[in-house]
C-alpha positions, -999 to +999 in steps of 0.1 A: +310-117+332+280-110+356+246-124+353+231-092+346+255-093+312+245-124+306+210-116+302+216-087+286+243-099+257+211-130+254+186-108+249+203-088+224+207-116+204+176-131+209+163-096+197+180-096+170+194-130+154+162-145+172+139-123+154+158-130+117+153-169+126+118-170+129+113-152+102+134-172+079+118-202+091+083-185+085+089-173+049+102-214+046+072-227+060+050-203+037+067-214+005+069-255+013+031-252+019+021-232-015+049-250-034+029-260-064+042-299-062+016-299-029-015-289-046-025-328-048-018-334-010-039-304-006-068-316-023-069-349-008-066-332+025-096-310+020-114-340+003-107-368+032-140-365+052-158-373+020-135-404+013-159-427+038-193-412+030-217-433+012-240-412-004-262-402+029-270-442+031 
């Protein structure tokens, strides 16, 4: 096998299988982070640079 079909028989599968991978892995991302167990982690997230404030004292 040549280097030039090398690359190519990569790049087709990069193309392809690659493609299918990063999506998988997208769609699983999306769903850990709207999961409705995280909602709480979430909200403390969004409410943690008001945890140290004191009121504007």
């Amino acid at each position: 096998m040549s280097e030039h079909s090398t690359y190519e028989v990569l790049r087709q599968i990069a193309d392809s299988w690659g493609l299918l991978a990063m999506l998988v892995l997208w769609v699983g991302f999306a769903l850990w982070a709207f999961r409705p167990g995280a909602k709480r982690h979430h909200e403390d997230a969004a409410n943690m640079i008001f945890k140290d404030d004191s009121n504007g004292e």
